[in-house]
N, C-alpha and C positions, 0 to 999 in steps of 0.2 A: 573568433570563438575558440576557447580551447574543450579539449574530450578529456576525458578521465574517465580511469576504470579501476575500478576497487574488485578484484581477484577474491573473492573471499577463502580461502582455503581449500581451491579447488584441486582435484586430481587429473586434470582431464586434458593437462597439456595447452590450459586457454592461456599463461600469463608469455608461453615461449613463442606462440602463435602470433601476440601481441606485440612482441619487441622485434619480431621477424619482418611480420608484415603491417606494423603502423607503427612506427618508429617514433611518429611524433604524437602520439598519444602518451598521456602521464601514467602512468598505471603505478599501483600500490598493490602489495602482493602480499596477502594476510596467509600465514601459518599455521591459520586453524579459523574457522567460521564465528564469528563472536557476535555474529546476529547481522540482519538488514539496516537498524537505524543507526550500530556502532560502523557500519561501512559508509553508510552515506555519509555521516560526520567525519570521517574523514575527509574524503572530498570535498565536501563543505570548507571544511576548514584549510582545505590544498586551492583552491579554486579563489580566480582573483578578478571576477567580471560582474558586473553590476547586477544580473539576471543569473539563477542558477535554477538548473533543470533536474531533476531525478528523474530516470530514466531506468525501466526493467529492462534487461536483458534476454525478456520474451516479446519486446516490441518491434514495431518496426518505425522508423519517423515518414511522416507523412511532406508533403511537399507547404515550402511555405510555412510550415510551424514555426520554428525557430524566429525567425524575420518575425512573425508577425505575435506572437509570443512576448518576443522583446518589444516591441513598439509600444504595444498594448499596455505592457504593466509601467513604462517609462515614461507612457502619456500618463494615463491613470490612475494617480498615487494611492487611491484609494482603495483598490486593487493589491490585496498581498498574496491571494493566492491564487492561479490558474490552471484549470483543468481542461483538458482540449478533449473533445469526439471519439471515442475510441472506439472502431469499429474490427468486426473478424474477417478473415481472409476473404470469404464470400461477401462478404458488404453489412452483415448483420450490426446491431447495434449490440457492445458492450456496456451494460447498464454499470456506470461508472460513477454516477451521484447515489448521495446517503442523505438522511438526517440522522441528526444527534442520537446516539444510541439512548434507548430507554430501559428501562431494567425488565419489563416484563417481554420486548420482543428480543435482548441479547438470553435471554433464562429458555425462551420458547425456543431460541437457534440450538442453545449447549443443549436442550434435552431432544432435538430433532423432529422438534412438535411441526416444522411445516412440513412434515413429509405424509403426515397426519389434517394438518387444517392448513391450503397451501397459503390461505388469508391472515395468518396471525403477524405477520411479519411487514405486512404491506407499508405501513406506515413507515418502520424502518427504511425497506428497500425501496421507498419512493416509484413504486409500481405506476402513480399515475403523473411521473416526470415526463414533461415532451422535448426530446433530448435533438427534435430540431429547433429549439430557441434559447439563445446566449439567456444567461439567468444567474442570478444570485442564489448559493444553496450555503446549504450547511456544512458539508465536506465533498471533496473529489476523490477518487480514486488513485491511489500511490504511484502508480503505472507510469503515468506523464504528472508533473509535480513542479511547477515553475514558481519562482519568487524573488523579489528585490533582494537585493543585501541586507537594507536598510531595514527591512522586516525581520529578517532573520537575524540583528544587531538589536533590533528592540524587543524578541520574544527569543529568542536563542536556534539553538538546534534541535533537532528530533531529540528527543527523551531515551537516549539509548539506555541509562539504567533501572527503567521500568520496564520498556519494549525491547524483545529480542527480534518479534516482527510481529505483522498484528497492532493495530489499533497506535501506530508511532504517528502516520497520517492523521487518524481521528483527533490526538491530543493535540498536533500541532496544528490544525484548522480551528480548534477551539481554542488556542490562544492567543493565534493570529484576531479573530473576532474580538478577543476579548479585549486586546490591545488596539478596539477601533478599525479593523481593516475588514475589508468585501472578498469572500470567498468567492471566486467566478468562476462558472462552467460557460466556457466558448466553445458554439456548432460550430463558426465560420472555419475551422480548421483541422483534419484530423489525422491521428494515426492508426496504425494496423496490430491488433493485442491478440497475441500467440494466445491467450488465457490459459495461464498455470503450467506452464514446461517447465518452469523453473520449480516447480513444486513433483513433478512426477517421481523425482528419486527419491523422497521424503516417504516414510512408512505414514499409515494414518496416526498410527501411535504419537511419532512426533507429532503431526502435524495437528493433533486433537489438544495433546499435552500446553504443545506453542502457545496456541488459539487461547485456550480456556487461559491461561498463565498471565497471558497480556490483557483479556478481558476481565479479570479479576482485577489487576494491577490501574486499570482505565478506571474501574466504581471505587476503588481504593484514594484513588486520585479525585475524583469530579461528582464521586455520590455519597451518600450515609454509610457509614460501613458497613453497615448487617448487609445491604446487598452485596461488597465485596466479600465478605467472609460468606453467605452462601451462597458465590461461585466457588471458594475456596471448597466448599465443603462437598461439592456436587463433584470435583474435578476429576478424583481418583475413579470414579464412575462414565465420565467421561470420557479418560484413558482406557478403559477396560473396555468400551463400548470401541474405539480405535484398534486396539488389537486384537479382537474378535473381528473385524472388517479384513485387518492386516493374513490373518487365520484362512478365513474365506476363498481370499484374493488368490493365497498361495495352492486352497486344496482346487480351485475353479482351474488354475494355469496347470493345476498337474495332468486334470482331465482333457485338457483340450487337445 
């Protein structure tokens, strides 16, 4: 197997860490952040093994993945994308399958309506998935991200000129489908998800701006467009709803 690591523009001393103490790892060393799906594609396209894995660098790999990962999609053909168990430190389940976004539960997320009806979303967030049975779904979660070559040669790369991050997995499970392949979530094997460390140094501001940007650019893509243009239209509302939060956060740490 080989590693690789796509350094996105970091400050933090990770790419000298990397050539220090894992010398034989490939690493690519970006000079500025140009988003999650444009790093991956890198690696994608650096990467030379029949099976490719995506992998956040708030995970941890579980025993036996990898092995049985490869076996799986190599038997399988039918099989383009896989999603393994992603459980937290304590053993909890990370709820890691989705259905297809629909327009009125991505509109209920941007306006923050489940914090108001925690129900309007269920559908979406697949609330009554039983995440101890291997199963055919609609999408996995980016986190663990496994796929043939072959799939990835007959639907391409993540969509990094629409996705900077946000909804690059969504597009690419829907086109894996649509070119005929089984989106799989496997119990029999799992790993361990930090959930969101890699997002703590992000303001909400960005991280509201991101979100809405890519979810706009997804109905843009795959719906009628009056629903993309009114996320377009809701956004700058939804940034401002971010940096009131970002406002908050700062005067709560001053009191503490």
């Amino acid at each position: 197997f080989e590693v690789l690591v796509i350094d996105n523009g970091s400050g933090d001393g990770t790419s000298t860490m990397i050539r220090s103490y894992f010398p034989s790892v490939h690493l690519i060393q970006n000079d500025a952040n140009r988003g999650f799906a444009y790093a991956c594609n890198q690696g994608l396209k650096m990467a030379t093994g029949e099976v490719l894995v995506l992998f956040n660098p708030d995970m941890l790999m579980g025993k036996d993945v990898i092995d049985h990962t490869y076996k799986t999609l190599m038997t399988h053909r039918d099989i383009g994308v896989i999603g393994v168990k992603l459980v937290r430190p304590d053993g909890s389940i990370v709820t890691s399958v989705r259905r297809d976004p629909e327009f009125r539960d991505q509109l209920a997320i941007l306006l923050k309506l489940p914090h108001l009806f925690p129900h309007v979303t269920d559908r979406y967030l697949a609330t009554d998935f039983d995440y101890s049975i291997s199963q055919n779904v609609d999408q996995v979660r980016g986190s663990f991200f496994a796929f043939r070559r072959d799939v990835m040669e007959k639907v391409g790369v993540l969509d990094a000129e629409n996705f900077f991050i946000w909804f690059e997995e969504v597009d690419f499970c829907r086109r894996v489908r649509q070119a005929g392949f089984r989106i799989w979530y496997d119990a029999s094997v799992s790993c361990t998800d930090l959930v969101g460390q890699s997002f703590k140094q992000q303001s909400a501001r960005l991280k509201q701006a991101r979100f809405s940007k890519s979810m706009a650019r997804y109905f843009r893509k795959w719906h009628p467009a009056w629903q993309a243009w009114t996320i377009y239209v809701l956004r700058p509302f939804v940034i401002v709803i971010g940096a009131l939060s970002d406002l908050i956060a700062v005067k709560s740490d001053m009191w503490k």
